[in-house]
C-alpha positions as CSV (number, residue, x, y, z in Angstrom):
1,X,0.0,0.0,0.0
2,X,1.0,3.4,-0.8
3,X,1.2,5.8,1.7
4,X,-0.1,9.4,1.1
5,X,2.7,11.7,1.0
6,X,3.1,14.1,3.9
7,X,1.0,17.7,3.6
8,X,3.3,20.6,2.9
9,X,4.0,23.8,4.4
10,X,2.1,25.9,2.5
11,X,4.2,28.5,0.5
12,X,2.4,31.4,2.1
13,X,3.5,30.2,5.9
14,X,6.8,29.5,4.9
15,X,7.3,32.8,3.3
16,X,5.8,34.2,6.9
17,X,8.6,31.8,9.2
18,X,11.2,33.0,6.7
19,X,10.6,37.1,7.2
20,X,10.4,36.3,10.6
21,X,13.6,34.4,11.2
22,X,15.0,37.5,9.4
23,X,14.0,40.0,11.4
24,X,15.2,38.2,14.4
25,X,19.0,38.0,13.4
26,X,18.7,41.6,12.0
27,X,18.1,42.7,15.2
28,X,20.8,40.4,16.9
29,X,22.8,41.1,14.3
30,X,22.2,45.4,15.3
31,X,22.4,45.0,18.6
32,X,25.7,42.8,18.7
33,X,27.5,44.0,16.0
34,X,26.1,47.5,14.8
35,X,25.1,49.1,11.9
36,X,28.9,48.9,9.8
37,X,28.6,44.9,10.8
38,X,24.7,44.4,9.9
39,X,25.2,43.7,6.3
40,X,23.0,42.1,3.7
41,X,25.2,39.1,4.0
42,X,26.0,39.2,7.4
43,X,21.9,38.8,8.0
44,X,21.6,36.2,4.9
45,X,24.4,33.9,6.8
46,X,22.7,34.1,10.7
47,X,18.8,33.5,8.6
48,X,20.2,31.0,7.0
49,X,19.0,32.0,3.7
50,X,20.6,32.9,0.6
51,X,21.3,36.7,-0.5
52,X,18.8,36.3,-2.9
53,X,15.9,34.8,-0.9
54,X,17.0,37.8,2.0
55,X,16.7,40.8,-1.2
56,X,13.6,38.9,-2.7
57,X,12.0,40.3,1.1
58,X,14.1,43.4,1.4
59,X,15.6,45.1,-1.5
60,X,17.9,47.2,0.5
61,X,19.5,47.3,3.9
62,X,17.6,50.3,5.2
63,X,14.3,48.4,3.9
64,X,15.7,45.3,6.3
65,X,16.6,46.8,9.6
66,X,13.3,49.6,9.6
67,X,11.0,46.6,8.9
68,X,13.0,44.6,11.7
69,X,13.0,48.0,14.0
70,X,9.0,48.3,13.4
71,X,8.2,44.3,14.0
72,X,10.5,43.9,17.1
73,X,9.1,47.2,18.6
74,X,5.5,45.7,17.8
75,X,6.2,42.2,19.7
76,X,8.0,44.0,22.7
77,X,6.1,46.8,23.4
78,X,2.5,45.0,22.4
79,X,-0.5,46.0,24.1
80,X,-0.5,42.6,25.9
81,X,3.0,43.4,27.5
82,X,2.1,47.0,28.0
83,X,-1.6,47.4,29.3
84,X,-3.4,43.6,29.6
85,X,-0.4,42.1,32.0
86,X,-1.4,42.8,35.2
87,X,1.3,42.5,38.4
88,X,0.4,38.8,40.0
89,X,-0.4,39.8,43.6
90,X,-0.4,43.2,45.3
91,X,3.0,42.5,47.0
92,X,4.3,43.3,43.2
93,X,2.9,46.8,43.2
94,X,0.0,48.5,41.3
95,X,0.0,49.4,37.7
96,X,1.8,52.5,38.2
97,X,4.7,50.8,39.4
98,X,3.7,47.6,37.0
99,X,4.0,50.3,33.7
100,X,7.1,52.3,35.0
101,X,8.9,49.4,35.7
102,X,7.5,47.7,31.9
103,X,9.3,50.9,29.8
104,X,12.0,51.1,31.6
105,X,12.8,48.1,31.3
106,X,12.1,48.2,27.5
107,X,14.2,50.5,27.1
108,X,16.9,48.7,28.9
109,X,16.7,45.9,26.1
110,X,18.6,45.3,23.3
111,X,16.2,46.2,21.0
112,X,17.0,49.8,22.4
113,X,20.6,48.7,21.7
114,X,19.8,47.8,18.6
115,X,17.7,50.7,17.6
116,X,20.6,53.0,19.0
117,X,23.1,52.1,16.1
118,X,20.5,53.3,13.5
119,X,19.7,56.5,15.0
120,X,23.6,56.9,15.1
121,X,23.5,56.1,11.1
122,X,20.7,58.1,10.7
123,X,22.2,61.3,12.4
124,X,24.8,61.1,9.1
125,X,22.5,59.8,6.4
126,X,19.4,62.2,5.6
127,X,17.8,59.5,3.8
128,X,17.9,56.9,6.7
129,X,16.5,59.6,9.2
130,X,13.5,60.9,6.7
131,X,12.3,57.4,7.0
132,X,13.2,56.4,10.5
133,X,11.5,59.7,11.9
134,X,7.8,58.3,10.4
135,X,8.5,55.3,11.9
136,X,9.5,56.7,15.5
137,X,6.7,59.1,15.2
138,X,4.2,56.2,15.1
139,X,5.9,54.1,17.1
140,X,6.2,56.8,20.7
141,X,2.5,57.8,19.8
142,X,1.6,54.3,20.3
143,X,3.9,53.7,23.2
144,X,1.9,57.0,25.1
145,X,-1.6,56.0,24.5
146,X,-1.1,52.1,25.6
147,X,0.5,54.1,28.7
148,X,-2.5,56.4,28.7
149,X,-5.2,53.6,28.4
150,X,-3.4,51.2,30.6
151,X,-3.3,54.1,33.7
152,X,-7.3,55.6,32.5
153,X,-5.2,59.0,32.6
154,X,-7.2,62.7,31.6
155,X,-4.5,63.9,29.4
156,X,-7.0,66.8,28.9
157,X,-5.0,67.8,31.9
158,X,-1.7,69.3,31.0
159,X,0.1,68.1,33.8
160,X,-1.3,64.4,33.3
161,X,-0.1,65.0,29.9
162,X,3.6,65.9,30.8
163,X,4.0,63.2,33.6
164,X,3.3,60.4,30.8
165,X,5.3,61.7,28.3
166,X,8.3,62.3,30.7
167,X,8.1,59.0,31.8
168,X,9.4,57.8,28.1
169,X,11.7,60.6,28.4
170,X,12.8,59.4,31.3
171,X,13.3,55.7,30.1
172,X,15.0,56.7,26.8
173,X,17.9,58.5,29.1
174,X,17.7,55.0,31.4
175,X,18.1,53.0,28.3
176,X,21.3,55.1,26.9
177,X,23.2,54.2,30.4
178,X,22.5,50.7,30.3
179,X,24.5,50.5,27.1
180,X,27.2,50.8,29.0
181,X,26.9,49.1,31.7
182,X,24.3,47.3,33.9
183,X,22.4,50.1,35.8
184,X,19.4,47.7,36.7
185,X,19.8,48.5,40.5
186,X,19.7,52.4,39.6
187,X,17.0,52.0,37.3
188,X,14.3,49.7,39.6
189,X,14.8,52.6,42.6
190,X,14.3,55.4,40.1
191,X,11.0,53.6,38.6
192,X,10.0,53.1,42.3
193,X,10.2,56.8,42.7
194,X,8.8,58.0,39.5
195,X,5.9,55.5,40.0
196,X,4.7,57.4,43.0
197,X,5.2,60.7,40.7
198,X,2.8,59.4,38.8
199,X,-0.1,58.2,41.2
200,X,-0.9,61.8,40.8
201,X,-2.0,62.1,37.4
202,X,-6.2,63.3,37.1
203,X,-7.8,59.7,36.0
204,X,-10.7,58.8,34.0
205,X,-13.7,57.1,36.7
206,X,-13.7,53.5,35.2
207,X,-17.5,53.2,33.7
């Protein structure tokens, strides 16, 4: 008896693994070895893919790492992480401390790390930055409002307003220190204290 051959992947799915797989090492590839050593083949060798499959997804290097920059940034600050995640028992905090402590710690990560090396390229290449500006643009809008959903802030008040958006401030000067070295005992006592700055923001009644 003949035995039915095995389903395959469909084409579509294994197009979908592939870009992923990409995007991973291009970030790896940024964060470890910076924008000079995140080359087309550089990326093709740690995907294991060939140059051609890597260009037949991304044309050019600056199509590669934005597109890796906007999907990592997605997965890592995702409105799960960000708003539904909830501290496990009180002991942990509320979700002042629960947020603070969630950006921060973002921007500890080496995705920051990563994402540091292109605004470095960017500062010398007026092509790069036109681009990577949209893409930060969207990307710290969307970062604010999960921050303002997740704490039911009234950023019709000003000083709401300024509290939240100092906090990413604040965790973008965090994340620039930790390049250098580890500062995590610094950072959890400064997002203790900037936690209790913000338990006075004007909040929306929940309905």
């Amino acid at each position: 008896m003949t035995l039915p051959a095995p389903a395959r992947e469909p084409k579509q799915d294994r197009s979908r693994e592939t870009r992923a797989r990409i995007l991973e090492s291009t970030v790896d590839c940024l964060a470890e070895r910076g924008w000079q050593g995140t080359t087309m083949a550089v990326v093709a060798a740690r995907s294991g893919v060939s140059r051609g499959a890597l260009q037949h997804h991304f044309p050019t290097r600056e199509d590669l790492v934005l597109a890796a920059m906007s999907e990592m940034f997605e997965q890592r600050i995702s409105a799960e992480e960000l708003i539904d995640s909830a501290p496990a028992s009180a002991s942990e905090g509320d979700q002042f401390d629960h947020l603070v402590e969630r950006v921060l710690d973002f921007y500890a990560s080496p995705l920051f790390a990563a994402a540091l090396h292109i605004w470095t390229a960017a500062a010398t290449d007026p092509a790069l930055r036109d681009r990577l500006l949209v893409q930060e643009d969207v990307f710290a809008r969307g970062t604010y409002d999960r921050a303002v959903r997740a704490l039911h802030a009234d950023v019709s008040d000003e000083r709401t307003h300024r509290l939240i958006q100092t906090t990413l401030d604040l965790a973008r000067g965090l994340g620039l220190a930790q390049v250098l070295s580890d500062d995590s005992k610094r950072r959890k006592s400064i997002a203790k204290f900037w936690a209790s700055e913000l338990r006075s923001i004007r909040t929306i009644p929940a309905s």
